[in-house]
C-alpha positions in Angstrom: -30.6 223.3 -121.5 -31.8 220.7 -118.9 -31.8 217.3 -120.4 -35.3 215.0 -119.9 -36.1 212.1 -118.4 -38.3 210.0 -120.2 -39.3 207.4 -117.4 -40.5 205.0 -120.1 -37.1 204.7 -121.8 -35.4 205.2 -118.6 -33.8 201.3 -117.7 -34.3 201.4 -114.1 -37.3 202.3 -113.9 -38.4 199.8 -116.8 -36.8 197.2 -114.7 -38.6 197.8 -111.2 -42.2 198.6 -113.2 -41.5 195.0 -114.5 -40.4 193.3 -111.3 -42.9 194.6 -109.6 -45.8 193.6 -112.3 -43.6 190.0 -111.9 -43.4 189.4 -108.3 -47.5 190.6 -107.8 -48.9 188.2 -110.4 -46.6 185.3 -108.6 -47.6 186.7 -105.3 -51.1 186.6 -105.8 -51.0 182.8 -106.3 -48.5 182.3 -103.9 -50.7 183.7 -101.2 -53.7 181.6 -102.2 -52.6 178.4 -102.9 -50.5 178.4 -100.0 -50.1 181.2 -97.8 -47.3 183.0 -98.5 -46.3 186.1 -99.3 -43.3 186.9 -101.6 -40.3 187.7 -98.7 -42.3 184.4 -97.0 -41.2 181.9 -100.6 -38.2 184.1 -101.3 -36.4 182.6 -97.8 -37.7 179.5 -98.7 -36.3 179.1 -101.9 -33.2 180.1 -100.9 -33.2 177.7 -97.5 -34.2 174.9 -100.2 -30.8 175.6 -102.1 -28.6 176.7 -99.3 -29.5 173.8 -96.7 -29.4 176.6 -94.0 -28.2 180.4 -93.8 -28.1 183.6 -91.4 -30.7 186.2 -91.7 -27.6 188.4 -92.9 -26.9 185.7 -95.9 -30.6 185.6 -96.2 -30.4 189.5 -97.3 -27.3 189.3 -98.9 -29.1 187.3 -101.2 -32.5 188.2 -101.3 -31.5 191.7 -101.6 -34.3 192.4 -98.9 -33.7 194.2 -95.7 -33.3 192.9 -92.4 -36.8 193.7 -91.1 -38.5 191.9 -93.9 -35.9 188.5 -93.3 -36.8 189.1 -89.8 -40.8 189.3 -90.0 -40.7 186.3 -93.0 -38.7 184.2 -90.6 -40.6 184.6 -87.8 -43.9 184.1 -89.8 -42.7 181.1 -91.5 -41.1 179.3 -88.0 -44.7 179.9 -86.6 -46.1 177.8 -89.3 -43.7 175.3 -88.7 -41.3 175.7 -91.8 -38.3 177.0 -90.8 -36.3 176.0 -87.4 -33.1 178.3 -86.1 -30.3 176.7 -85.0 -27.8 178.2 -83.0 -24.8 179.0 -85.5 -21.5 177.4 -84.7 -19.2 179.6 -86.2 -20.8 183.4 -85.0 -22.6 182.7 -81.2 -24.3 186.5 -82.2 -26.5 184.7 -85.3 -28.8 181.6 -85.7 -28.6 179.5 -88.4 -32.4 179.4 -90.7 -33.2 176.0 -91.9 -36.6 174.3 -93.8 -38.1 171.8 -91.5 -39.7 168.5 -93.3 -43.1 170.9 -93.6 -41.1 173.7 -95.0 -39.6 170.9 -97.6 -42.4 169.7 -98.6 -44.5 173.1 -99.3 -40.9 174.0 -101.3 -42.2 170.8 -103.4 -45.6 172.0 -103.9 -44.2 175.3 -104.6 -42.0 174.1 -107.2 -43.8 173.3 -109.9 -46.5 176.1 -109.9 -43.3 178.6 -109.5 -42.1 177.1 -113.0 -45.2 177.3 -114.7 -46.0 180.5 -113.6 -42.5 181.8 -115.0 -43.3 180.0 -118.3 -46.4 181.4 -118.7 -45.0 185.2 -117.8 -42.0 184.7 -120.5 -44.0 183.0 -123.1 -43.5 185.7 -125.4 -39.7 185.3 -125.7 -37.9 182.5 -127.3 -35.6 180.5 -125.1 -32.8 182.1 -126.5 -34.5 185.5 -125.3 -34.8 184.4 -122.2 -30.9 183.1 -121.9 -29.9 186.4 -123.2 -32.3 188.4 -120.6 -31.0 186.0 -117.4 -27.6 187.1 -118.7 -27.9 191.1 -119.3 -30.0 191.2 -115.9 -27.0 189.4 -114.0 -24.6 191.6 -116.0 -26.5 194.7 -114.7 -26.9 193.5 -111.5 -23.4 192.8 -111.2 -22.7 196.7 -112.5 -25.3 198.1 -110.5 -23.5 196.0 -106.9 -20.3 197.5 -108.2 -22.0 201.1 -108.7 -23.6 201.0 -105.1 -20.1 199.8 -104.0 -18.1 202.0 -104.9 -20.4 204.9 -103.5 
């Protein structure tokens, strides 16, 4: 006998219908209070911790592919947030880095971003919430490991 797949027990896909939900309430502010779209604040975010970073880091850690870097970063340097640079260390790759505009909509961003998560995880404790940031790393390092290995 066949074993079945109960998609609403099924972790994966309980994980994307939640990121998804997530990301499109965030993104829906994001785009009218300033423009952006969620690959758009995603490289931002990251610039704003990194300093600067390749379009490969920027998918590396974004976990987004090349074509959506690409089309953010050209979106956001035609709005004057991000500058390339050439990279020093690979002459094949530019180095992506916040101009003062692109800091100072990071500062903006900031504080709705926070809220915004607050208001999506009020129903957990903050104990919930350390235990959640700590199983989702935990999976995500599994599931890097899985995808790895195959």
């Amino acid at each position: 006998m066949t074993q079945s797949l109960r998609l609403d027990h099924f972790v994966p896909y309980r994980l994307s219908i939640a990121s998804n939900l997530m990301s499109d309430a965030i993104a829906g502010a994001y785009r009218s209070l300033f423009g952006l779209n969620v690959a758009e604040w995603r490289l931002i975010a990251v610039l704003a911790e990194r300093n600067s970073a390749t379009q490969q880091e920027l998918c590396a850690a974004t976990r987004m592919d090349k074509v959506t870097i690409s089309r953010a970063a050209i979106a956001l340097a035609d709005r004057g947030l991000v500058e390339r640079a050439p990279n020093a260390s690979d002459k094949r790759s530019h180095l992506l880095s916040l101009t003062p505009s692109g800091q100072q909509l990071y500062a903006q961003v900031v504080p709705k971003a926070i809220a915004m998560e607050k208001q999506l995880l009020a129903d957990l404790s903050a104990d919930e919430v350390a235990k959640l940031v700590d199983m989702l790393r935990r999976l995500e390092a599994r599931a890097e490991a899985f995808s790895d290995a195959g």
